[in-house]
C-alpha positions as CSV (number, residue, x, y, z in Angstrom):
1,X,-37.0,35.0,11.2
2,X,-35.0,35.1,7.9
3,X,-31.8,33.0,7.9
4,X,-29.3,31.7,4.6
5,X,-28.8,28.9,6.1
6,X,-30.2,26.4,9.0
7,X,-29.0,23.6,10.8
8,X,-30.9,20.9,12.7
9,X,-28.0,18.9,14.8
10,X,-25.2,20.7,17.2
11,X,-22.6,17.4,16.9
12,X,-19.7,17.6,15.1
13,X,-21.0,17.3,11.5
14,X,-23.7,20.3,12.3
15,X,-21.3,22.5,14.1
16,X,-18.5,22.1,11.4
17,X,-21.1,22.8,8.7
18,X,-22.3,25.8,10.7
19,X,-18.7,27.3,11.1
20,X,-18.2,27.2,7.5
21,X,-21.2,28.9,6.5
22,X,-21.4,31.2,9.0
23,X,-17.7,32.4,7.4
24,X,-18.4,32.4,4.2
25,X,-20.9,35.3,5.3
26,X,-24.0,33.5,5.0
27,X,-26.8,34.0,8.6
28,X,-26.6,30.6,10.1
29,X,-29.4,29.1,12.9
30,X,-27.9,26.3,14.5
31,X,-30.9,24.4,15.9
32,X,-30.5,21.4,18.7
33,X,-33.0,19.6,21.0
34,X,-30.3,19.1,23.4
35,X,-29.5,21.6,26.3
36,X,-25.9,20.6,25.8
37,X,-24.4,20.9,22.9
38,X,-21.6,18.0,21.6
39,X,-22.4,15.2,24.3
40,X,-21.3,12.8,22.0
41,X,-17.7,14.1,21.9
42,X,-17.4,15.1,25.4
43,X,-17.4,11.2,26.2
44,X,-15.4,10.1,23.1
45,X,-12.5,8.3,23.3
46,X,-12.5,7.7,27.5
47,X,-12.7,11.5,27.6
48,X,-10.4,12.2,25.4
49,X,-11.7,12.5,21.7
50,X,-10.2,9.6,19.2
51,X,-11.1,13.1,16.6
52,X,-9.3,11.3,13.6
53,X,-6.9,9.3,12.4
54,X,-3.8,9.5,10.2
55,X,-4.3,7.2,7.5
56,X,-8.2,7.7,6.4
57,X,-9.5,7.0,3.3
58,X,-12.5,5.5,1.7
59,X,-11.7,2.0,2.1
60,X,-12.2,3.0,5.9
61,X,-15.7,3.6,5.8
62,X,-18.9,1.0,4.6
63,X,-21.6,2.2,2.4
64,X,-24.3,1.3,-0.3
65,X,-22.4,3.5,-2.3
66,X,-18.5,2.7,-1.1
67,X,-17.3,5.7,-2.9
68,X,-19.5,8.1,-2.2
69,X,-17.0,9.7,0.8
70,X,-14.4,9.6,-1.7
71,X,-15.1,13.6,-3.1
72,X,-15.6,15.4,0.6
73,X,-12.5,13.1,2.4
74,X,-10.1,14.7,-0.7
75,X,-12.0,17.9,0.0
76,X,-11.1,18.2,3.6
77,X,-9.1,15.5,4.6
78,X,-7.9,14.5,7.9
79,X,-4.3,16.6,7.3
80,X,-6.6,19.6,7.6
81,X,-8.5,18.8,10.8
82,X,-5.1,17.9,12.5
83,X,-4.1,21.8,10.9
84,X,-7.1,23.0,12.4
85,X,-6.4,21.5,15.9
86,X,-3.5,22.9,16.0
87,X,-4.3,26.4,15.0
88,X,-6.6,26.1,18.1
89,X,-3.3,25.2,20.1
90,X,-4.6,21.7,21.3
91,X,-1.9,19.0,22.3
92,X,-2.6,15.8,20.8
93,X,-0.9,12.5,20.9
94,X,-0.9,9.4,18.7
95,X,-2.1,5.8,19.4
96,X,-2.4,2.5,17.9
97,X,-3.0,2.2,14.5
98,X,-3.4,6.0,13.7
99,X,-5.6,6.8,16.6
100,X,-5.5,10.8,17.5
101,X,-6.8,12.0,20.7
102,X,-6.6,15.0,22.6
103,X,-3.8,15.6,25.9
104,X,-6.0,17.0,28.3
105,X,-9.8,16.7,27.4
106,X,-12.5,15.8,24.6
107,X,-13.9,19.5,25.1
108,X,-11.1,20.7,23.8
109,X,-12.2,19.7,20.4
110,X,-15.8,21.2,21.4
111,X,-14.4,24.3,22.4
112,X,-12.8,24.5,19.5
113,X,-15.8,24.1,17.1
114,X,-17.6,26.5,19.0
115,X,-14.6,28.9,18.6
116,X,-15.1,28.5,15.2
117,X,-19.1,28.8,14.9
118,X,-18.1,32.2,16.5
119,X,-16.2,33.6,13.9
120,X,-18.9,32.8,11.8
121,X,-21.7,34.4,13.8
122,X,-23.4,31.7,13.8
123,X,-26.8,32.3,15.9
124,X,-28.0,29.4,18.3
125,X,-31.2,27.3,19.2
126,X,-31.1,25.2,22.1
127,X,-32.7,23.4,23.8
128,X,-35.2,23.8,20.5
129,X,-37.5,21.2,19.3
130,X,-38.5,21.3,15.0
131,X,-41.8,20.6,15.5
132,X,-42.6,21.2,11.6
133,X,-40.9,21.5,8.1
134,X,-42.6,22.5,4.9
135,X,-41.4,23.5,1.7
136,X,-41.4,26.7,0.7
137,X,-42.1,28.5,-3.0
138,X,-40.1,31.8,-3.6
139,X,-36.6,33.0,-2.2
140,X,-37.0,30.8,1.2
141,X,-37.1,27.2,0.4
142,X,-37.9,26.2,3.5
143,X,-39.8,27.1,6.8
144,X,-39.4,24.9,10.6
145,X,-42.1,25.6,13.0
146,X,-40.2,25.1,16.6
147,X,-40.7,25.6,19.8
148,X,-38.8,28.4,19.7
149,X,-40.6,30.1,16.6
150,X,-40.9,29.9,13.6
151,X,-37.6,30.3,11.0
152,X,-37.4,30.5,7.0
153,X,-34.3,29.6,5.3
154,X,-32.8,29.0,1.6
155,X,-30.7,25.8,2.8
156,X,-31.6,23.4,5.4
157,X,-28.9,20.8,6.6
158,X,-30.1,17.7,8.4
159,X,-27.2,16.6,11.2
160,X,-29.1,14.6,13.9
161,X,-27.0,11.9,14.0
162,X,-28.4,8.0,13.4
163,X,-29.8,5.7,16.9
164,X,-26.5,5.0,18.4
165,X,-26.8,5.7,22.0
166,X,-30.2,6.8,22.8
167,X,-29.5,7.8,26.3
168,X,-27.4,10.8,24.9
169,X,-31.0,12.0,22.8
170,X,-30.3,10.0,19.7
171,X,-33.7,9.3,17.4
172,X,-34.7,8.7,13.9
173,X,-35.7,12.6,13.4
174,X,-33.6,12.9,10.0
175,X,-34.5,9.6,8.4
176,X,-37.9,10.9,8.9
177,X,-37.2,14.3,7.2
178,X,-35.5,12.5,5.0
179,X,-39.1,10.3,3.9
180,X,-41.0,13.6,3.9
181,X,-39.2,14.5,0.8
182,X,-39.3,11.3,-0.9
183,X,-35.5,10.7,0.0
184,X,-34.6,7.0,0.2
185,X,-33.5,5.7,3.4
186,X,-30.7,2.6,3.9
187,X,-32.8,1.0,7.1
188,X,-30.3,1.2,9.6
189,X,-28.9,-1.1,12.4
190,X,-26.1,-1.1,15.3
191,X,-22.8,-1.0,14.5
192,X,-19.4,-1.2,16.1
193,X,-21.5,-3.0,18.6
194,X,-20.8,-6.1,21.2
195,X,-22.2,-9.2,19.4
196,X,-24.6,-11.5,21.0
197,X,-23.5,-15.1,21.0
198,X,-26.3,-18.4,21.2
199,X,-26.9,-20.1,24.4
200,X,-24.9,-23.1,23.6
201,X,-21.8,-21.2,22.4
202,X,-22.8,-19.1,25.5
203,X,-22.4,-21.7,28.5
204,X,-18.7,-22.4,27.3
205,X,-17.9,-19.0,27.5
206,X,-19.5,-17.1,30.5
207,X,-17.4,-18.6,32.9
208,X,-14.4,-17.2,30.9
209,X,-15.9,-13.3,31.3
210,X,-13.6,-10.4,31.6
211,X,-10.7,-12.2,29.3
212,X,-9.5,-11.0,26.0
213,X,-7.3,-12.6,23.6
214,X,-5.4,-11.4,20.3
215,X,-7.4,-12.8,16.7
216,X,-7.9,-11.6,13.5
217,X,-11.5,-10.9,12.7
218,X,-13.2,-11.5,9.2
219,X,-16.2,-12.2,7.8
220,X,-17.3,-13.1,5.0
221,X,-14.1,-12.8,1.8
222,X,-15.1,-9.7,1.2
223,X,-14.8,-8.1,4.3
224,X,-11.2,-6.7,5.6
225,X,-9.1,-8.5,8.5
226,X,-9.3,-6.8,11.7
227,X,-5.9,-7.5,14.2
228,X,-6.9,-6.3,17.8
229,X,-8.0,-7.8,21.0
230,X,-11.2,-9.3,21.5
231,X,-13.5,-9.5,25.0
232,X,-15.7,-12.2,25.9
233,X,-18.4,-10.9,28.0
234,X,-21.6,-12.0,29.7
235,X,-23.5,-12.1,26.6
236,X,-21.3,-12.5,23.9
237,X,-18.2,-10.8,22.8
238,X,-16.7,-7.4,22.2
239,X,-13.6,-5.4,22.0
240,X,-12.1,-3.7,19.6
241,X,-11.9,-6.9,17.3
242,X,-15.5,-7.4,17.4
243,X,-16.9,-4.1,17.1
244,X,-15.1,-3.6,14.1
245,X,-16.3,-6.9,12.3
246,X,-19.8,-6.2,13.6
247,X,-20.0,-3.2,11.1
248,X,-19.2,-6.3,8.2
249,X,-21.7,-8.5,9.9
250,X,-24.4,-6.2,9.7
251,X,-23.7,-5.0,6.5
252,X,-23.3,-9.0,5.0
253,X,-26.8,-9.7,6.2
254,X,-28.2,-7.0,4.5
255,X,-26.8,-7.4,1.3
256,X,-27.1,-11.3,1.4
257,X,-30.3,-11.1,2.8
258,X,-29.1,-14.1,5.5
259,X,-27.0,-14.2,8.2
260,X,-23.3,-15.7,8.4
261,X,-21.0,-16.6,10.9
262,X,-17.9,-14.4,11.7
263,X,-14.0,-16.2,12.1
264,X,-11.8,-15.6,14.2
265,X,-7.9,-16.7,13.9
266,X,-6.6,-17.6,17.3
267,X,-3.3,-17.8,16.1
268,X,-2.6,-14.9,13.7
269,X,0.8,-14.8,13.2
270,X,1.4,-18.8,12.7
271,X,0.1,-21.2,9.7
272,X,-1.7,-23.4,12.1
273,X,-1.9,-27.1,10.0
274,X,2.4,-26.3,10.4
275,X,2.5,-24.9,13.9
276,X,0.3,-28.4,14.6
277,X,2.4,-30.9,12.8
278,X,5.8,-29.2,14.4
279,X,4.4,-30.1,17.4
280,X,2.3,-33.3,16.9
281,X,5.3,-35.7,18.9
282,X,5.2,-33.7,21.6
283,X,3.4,-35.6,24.5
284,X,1.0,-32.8,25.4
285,X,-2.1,-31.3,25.0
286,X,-3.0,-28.5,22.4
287,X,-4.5,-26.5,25.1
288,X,-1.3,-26.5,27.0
289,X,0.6,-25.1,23.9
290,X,-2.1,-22.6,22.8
291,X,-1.5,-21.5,26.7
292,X,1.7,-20.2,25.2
293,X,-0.1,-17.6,22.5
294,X,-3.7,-17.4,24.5
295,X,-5.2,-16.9,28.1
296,X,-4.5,-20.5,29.6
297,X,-8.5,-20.5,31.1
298,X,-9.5,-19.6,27.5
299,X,-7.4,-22.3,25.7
300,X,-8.4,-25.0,27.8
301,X,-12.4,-24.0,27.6
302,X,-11.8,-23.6,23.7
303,X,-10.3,-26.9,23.6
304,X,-13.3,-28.6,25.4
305,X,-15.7,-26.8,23.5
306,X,-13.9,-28.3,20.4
307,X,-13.8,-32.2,21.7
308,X,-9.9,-31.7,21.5
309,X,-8.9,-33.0,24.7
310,X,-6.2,-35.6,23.9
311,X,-2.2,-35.1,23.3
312,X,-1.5,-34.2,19.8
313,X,0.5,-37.2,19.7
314,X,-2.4,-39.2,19.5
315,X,-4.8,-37.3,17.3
316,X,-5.4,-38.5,13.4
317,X,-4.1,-36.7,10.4
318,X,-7.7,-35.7,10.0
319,X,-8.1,-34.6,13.7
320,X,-5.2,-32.3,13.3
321,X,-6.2,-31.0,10.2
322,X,-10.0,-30.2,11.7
323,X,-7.9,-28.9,14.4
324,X,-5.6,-26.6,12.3
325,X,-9.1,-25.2,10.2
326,X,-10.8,-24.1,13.7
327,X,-7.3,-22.2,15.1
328,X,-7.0,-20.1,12.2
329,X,-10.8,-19.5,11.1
330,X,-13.1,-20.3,14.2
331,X,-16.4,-19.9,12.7
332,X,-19.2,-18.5,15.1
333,X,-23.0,-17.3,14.2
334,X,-23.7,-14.5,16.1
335,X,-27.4,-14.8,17.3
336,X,-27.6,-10.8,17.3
337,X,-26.1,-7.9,18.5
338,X,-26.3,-5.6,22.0
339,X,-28.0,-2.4,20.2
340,X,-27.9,1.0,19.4
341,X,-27.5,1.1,23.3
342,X,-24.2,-0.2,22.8
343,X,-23.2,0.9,20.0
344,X,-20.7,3.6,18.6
345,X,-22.5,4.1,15.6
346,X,-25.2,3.6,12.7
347,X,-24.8,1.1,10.0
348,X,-27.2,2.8,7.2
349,X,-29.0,5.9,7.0
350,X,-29.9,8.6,4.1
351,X,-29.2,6.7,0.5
352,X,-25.8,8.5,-0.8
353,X,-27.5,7.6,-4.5
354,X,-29.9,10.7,-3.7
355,X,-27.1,13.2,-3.0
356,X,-24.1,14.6,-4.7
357,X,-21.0,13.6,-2.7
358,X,-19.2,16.9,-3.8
359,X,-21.9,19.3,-2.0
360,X,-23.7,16.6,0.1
361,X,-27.4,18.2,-1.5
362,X,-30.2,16.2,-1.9
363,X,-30.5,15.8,-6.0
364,X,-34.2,15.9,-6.3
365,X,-34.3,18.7,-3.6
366,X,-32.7,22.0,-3.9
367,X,-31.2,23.6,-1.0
368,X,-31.7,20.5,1.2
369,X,-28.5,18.8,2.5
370,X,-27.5,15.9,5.1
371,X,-24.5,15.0,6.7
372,X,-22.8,13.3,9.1
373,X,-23.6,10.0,10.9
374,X,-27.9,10.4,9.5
375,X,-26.0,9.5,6.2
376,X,-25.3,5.8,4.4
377,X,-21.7,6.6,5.4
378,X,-20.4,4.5,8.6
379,X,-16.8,4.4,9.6
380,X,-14.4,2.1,11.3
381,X,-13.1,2.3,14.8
382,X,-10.3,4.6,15.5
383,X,-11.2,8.1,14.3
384,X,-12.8,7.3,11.0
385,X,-16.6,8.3,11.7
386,X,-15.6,12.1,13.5
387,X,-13.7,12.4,9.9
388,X,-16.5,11.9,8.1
389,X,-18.6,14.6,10.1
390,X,-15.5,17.0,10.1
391,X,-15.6,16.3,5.8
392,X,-18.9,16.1,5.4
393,X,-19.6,18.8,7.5
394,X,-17.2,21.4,5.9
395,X,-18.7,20.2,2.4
396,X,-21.6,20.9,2.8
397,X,-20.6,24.5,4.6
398,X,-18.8,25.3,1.8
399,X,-22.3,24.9,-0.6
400,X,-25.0,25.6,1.8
């Protein structure tokens, strides 16, 4: 069976990509191994689908190649996915910091790209498993063996996704296509994920589980400040704090080739070494005063866990100063991370140096495209990474 264009991936990026296509005239096959298609949004956002957000741009997003999403996000920005949700008569509200999700229900937004793959024509595989790919020589470039049958095609676009959450069918199927044609692959690891904290830093914590405290999240000087709630949990941390700073974590110890310890500023809005020395003749202890900015359980374990037990009035200049450094930069090493079983996303994937960020091809393979979350392309919280597989998917739609 002859098709212009196929598709291996039914998420967001792949149906996008498919709806584009399909109306620009071309025969699409939309190929998935799922039975369902979209899982992924269906359980976005509580529910509701975080499907953007209103400030994105490539400073939102962590890559090899940090401009790479610079062509398709001016291309198809997130102005025209808003458009497009409302076209499709969709309420919508706004959250914190940008945050877009759906009134009623994260189908919505699959009904709607369905609605869309429609007008296209676009023909559907599912469940189907590619069980083959092999270059082709002549007017079909390509030509999948499935369970279904086999299908030839002049384009072939690679949307499986990266690992993050395997239990919804996630696997490493496009890095793998990806090696068979000699494309280089950024190895990939968790991200916005829970981080892991070390048995020692561990013991201090755990009794404190369930609590979550306002901070500012860096790490490294490179990496941005991130002002949101963190969680401690059973094994570590989390919240939206932490998963955001895990993206920088993972991505420092890649590029450093070593691990280094994230900070967190307990006391964002105040210059701490002042706040302290405003306060140091007060007869009372710093962990009754941070009371006043944190959780009271989590001050006074923080405190202990610090040595810092005495009234200010009778700690040293150097004690104070010690004091001051740890409130608004408290360094800890994260021993790991919770996994892709945890995760939102992928950190890594398909190089971006082996495609062309206006069309998403490969450059060394004609007709071959990738998109989506299988890419080097991994956004923040909040709406950033379904942008990049509306953009990245319409992109490539547009050339496929």
């Amino acid at each position: 069976m002859q098709f212009d264009v196929i598709i291996i991936g039914a998420g967001a990026a792949g149906m996008m990509c498919a709806a584009q296509a399909g109306q620009r005239g071309r025969r699409v096959l939309l190929i998935d191994h799922a039975a369902k298609v979209g899982e992924r949004i269906r359980i976005s956002g509580g529910g509701r689908c975080n499907f953007t957000n209103r400030s994105v741009g490539p400073e939102n997003f962590l890559s090899q190649n940090p401009h790479f999403s610079r062509s398709a996000l001016a291309q198809f920005g997130a102005a025209d996915f808003i458009k497009l949700v409302e076209a499709h008569g969709i309420r919508h509200h706004e959250k914190t910091l940008g945050q877009l999700f759906c009134d009623d229900s994260a189908q919505d937004i699959i009904a709607l790209l369905k609605n869309e793959c429609d007008q296209g024509g676009v023909k559907w595989a599912q469940p189907c498993s590619v069980e083959k790919i092999s270059p082709r020589q002549g007017g079909a470039r390509f030509e999948l063996v499935t369970s279904q049958g086999t299908f030839q095609c002049t384009s072939l676009v690679v949307a499986t996704g990266g690992l993050a959450a395997p239990a919804l069918g996630a696997t490493p199927f496009g890095y793998r296509i990806a090696e068979q044609f000699n494309i280089p692959v950024v190895p990939p690891k968790p991200a916005l994920v829970p981080l892991a904290l070390p048995p020692e830093t561990l013991a201090a914590l755990q009794p404190l589980a369930g609590l979550s405290f306002d901070t500012l999240a860096t790490c490294g000087r490179r990496s941005p400040a991130f002002r949101e709630q963190a969680l401690i949990t059973h094994r570590g941390l989390s919240g939206p704090a932490i998963l955001q700073i895990s993206s920088y974590w993972q991505m420092q110890a890649y590029q450093a080739g070593k691990k280094q310890p994230i900070a967190l500023n307990l006391l964002p809005e105040e210059n701490a070494a002042e706040w302290l020395q405003k306060h140091r003749q007060q007869n009372l202890a710093l962990a009754g005063l941070l009371a006043g900015f944190l959780p009271r359980r989590f001050a006074q374990e923080w405190c202990a866990l610090q040595g810092i037990a005495r009234p200010l009035a009778e700690l040293s200049a150097k004690a104070l100063r010690q004091a001051a450094a740890l409130l608004n930069a408290w360094p800890l090493m994260p021993s790991g991370t919770l996994g892709y079983g945890k995760a939102e996303v992928t950190l890594g994937g398909v190089d971006t140096r082996a495609l062309s960020s206006r069309t998403m091809e490969a450059a060394s393979v004609p007709g071959l495209f990738f998109i989506g979350e299988v890419v080097d392309v991994t956004g923040w919280l909040g709406g950033y990474n379904f942008q990049w597989a509306w953009s990245s998917g319409w992109v490539a739609g547009q050339h496929a």
